[in-house]
C-alpha atoms as one frame of an Amber mdcrd trajectory, in Angstrom:
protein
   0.000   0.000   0.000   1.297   3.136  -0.794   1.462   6.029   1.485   2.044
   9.849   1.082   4.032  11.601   3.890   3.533  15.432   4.687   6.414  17.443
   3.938   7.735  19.129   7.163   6.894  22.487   7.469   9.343  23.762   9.890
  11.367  22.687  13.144   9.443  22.108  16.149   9.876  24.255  19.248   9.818
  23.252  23.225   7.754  26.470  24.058   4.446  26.063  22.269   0.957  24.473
  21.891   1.145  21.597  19.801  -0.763  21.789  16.325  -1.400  18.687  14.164
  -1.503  18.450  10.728  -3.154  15.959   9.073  -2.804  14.844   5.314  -5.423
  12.413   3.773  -4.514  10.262   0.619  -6.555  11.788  -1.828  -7.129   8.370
  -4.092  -7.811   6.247  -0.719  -9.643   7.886   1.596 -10.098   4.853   3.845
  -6.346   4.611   3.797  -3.603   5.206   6.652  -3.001   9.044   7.550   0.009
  10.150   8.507   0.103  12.795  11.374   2.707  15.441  11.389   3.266  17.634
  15.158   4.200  20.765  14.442   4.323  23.590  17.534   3.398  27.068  17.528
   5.859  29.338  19.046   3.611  31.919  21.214   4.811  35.158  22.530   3.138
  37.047  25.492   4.596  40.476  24.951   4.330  43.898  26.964   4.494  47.421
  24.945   5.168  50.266  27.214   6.237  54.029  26.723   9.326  56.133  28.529
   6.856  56.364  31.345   6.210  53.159  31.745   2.315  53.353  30.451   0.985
  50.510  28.408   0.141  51.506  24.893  -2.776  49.668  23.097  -4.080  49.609
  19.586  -1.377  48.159  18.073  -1.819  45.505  15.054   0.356  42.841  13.819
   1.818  44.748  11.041   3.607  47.066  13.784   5.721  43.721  15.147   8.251
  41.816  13.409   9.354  38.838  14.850  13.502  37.376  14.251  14.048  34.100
  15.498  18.293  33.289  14.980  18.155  36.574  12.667  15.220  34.837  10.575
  12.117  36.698  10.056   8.657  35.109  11.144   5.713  35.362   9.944   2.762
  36.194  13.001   0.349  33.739  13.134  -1.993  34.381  15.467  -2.615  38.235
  17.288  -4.628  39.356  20.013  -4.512  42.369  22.390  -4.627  41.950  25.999
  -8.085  39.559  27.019  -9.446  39.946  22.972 -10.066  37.676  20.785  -7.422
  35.910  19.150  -7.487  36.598  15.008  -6.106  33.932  13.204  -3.908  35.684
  10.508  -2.950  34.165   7.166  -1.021  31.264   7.402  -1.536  29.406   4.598
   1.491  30.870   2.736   3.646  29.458   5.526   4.362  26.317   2.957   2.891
  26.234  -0.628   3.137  22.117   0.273   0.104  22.364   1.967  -3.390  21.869
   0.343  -5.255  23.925   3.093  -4.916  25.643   6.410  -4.287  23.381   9.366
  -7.373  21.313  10.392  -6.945  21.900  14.201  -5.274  25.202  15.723  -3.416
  24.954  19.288  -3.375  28.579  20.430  -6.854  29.036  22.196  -8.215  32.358
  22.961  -6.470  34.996  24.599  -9.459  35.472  27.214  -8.401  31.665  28.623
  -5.472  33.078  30.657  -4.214  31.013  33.471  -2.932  32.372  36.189  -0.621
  29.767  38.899   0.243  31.434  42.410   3.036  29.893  44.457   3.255  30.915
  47.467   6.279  30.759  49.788   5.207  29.088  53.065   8.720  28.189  54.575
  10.114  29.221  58.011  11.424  32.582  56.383   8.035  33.326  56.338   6.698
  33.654  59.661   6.805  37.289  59.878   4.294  39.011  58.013   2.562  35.820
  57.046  -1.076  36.738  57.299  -0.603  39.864  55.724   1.102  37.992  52.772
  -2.004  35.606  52.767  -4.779  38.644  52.468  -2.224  40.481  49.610  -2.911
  37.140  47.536  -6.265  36.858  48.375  -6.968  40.473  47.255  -5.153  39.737
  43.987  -7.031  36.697  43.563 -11.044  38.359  43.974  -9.027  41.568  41.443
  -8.942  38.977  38.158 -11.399  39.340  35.592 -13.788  36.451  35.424 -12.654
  34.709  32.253  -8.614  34.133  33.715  -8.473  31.043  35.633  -6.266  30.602
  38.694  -4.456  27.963  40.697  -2.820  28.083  44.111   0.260  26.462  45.082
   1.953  26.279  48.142   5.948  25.551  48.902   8.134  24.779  52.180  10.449
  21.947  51.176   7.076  19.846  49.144   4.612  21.418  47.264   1.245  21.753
  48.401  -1.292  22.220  45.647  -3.765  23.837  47.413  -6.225  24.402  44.232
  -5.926  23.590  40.949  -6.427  25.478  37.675 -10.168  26.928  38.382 -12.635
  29.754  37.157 -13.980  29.314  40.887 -12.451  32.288  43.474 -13.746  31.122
  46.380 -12.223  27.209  46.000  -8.380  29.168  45.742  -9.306  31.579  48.305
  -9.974  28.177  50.881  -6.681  27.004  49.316  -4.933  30.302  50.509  -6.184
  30.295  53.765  -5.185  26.734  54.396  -1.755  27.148  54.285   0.445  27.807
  57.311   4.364  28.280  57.258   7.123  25.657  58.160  10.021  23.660  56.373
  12.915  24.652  54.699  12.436  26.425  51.035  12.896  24.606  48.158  11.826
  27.135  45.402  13.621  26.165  42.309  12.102  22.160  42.918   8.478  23.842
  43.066   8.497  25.916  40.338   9.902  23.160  38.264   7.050  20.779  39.228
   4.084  24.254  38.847   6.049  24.666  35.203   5.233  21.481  34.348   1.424
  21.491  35.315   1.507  24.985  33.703   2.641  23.522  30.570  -0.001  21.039
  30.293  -2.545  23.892  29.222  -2.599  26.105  26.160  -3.036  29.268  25.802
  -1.536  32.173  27.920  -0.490  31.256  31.019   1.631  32.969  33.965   3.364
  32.341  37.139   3.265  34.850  39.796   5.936  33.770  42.906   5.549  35.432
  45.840   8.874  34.380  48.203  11.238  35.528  51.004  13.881  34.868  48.638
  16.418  32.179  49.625  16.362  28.507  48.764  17.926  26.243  51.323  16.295
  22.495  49.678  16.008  22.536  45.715  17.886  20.217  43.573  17.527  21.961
  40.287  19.214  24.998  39.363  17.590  28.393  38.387  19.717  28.692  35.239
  17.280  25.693  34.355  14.171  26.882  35.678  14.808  30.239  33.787  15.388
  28.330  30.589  12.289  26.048  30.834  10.034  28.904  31.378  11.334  30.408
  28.570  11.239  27.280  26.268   7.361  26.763  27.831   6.548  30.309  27.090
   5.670  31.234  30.702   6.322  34.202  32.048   7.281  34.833  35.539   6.721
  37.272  37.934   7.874  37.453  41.340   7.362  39.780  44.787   9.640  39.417
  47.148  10.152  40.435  50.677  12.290  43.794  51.770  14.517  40.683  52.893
  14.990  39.012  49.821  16.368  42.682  48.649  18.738  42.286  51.142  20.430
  38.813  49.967  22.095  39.785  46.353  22.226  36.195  45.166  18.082  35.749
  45.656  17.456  39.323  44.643  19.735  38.712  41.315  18.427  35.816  40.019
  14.625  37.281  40.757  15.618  39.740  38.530  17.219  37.726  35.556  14.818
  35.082  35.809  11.571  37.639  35.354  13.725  39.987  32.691  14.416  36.465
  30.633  11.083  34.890  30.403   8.972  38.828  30.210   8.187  38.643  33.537
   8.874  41.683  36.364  10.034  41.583  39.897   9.317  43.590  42.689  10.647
  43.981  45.760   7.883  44.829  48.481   8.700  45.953  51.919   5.627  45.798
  53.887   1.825  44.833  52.781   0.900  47.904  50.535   3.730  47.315  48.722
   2.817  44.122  48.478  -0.606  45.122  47.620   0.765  47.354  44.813   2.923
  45.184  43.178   0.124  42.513  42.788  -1.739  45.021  41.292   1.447  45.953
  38.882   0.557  42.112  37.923  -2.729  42.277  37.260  -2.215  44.945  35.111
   0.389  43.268  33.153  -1.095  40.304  32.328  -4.730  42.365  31.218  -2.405
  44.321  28.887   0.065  41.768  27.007  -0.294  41.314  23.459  -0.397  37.364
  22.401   1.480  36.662  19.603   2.635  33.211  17.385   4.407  31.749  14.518
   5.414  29.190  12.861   8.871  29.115  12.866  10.409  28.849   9.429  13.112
  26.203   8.270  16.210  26.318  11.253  19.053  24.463  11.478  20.042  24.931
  14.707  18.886  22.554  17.233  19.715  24.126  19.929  19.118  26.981  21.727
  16.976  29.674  19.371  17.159  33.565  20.026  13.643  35.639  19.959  14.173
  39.265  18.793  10.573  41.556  19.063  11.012  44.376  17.446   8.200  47.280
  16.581   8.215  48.937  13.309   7.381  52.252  12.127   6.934  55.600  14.308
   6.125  53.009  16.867   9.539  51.524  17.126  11.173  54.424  17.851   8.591
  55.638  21.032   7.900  52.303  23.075   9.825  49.048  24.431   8.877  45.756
  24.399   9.526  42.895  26.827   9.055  38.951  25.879  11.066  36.015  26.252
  14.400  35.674  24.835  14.497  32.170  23.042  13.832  28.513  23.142  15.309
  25.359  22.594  14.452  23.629  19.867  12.780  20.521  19.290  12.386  18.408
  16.307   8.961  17.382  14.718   7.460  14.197  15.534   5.882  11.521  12.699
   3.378   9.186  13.558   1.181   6.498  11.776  -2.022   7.709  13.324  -1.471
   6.961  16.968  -2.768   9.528  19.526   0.389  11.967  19.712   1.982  12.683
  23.065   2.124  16.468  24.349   5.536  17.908  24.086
């Protein structure tokens, strides 16, 4: 029996939603299909001006995308909790007979939002207050975002998981009390992976005292698996955390790298504030993704955002700052695994 493979499109990326293709024989339609994964690459991305004010109304002909130096072509767009417009992509590969049958990247109003809270013994002072700053932030979201709470000492307590419902995280807030050592780095690996396991745009806000006395993973590699998910992070720390240079530096690289922020919040209305900072944030990024064309590294890929125009020369923009890679996956018409 003969059978017809799908040319591949492009090289597959770590960060993204996957999309399957699949291809029909045309003179067998009862015959085997081949299924092709390919991944979207998606971008949450924050324009701001000198003052630091979020500017809106912008449309995907005022971004260009360079991924190793090699332009992209936007896929999908959408402005802050929008709709998601599907742009042309059809022209991505003249191989293909139609647009693909099933898109990955789901609507930009089905943001998730994951909470980890730091609930070691650095933490006793100022606990409660820490506790009713979260809850605050959590009754602040919009309806549509959905929200889970996590917990960290030296285990991770998942105190709710992803939910629409407010008042099932708020119990999981107020459940938590504070003991063991931190292990920080170990629970944001395992709240990256549950993270990853939905599409569309998704965050991580931390809020932690700042040292880690109990992980066994790095934050070099938590930085770079955020970045390779697509997940931005955002952390508040404690006036103490300031204090300790190594916590306080890698706060800061690991937010700047995946298009997070981190703030630094010495007593409750700071605190307060910088959840609302957040909020804010996350109501106001663009969602952007591509394709990404023919690349032959296989490594590590580089993500340049640029604006173009008047625009470009007025306002900044903050995203992620690469990948690495992954190659495409055939199968004979097995269920695929998610990357």
């Amino acid at each position: 029996m003969k059978r017809y493979l799908l040319p591949l499109l492009m090289w597959a990326a770590l960060p993204c939603s996957p999309t399957r293709i699949v291809a029909q024989q045309q003179d067998l339609p009862q015959g085997p299909v081949v299924r092709v994964n390919v991944n979207l690459v998606l971008l949450n991305v924050a324009v701001t001006d000198d003052k630091g004010n979020y500017v809106t109304g912008l449309h995907p002909s005022d971004f260009a995308i360079l991924e190793d130096g090699i332009p992209q072509k936007i896929a999908t767009f959408a402005e802050g909790n929008g709709p998601q417009q599907q742009m042309d992509v059809a022209q991505e590969s003249k191989s293909l007979p139609q647009k693909p049958l099933e898109h990955a990247a789901s609507s930009a109003t089905d943001a998730s939002i994951f909470i980890l809270f730091d609930t070691s013994n650095y933490m006793y002072r100022g606990f409660a207050q820490a506790q009713d700053a979260i809850a605050e932030f959590v009754r602040s979201l919009d309806a549509p975002q959905r929200v889970a709470f996590y917990a960290y000492s030296r285990n991770l307590y998942r105190g709710s998981l992803l939910t629409s419902d407010r008042n099932q995280v708020l119990r999981g807030v107020r459940t938590t009390t504070a003991g063991d050592d931190p292990a920080l780095y170990n629970a944001l690996l395992l709240t990256l992976k549950d993270a990853g396991l939905h599409t569309g745009k998704k965050v991580i806000v931390v809020f932690s005292n700042g040292p880690d006395r109990a992980s066994m993973v790095a934050p070099e590699d938590i930085s770079e698996l955020a970045q390779s998910e697509g997940i931005p992070i955002y952390v508040i720390s404690t006036r103490e955390a300031k204090l300790d240079p190594v916590s306080a530096t890698v706060f800061l690289r690991m937010a700047a790298a995946t298009g997070g922020q981190a703030y630094f919040a010495k007593n409750w209305k700071s605190q307060q504030k910088a959840f609302a900072a957040i909020r804010d944030d996350v109501a106001h990024l663009y969602s952007l993704s591509y394709y990404p064309q023919p690349n032959p590294n296989h490594g590590w890929r580089t993500i340049k955002m640029k604006l173009l125009g008047d625009a470009g020369k007025k306002y900044h923009v903050r995203t992620r700052s690469g990948y690495r890679s992954k190659l495409p996956r055939l199968s004979d018409g097995s269920p695929a695994s998610t990357p």
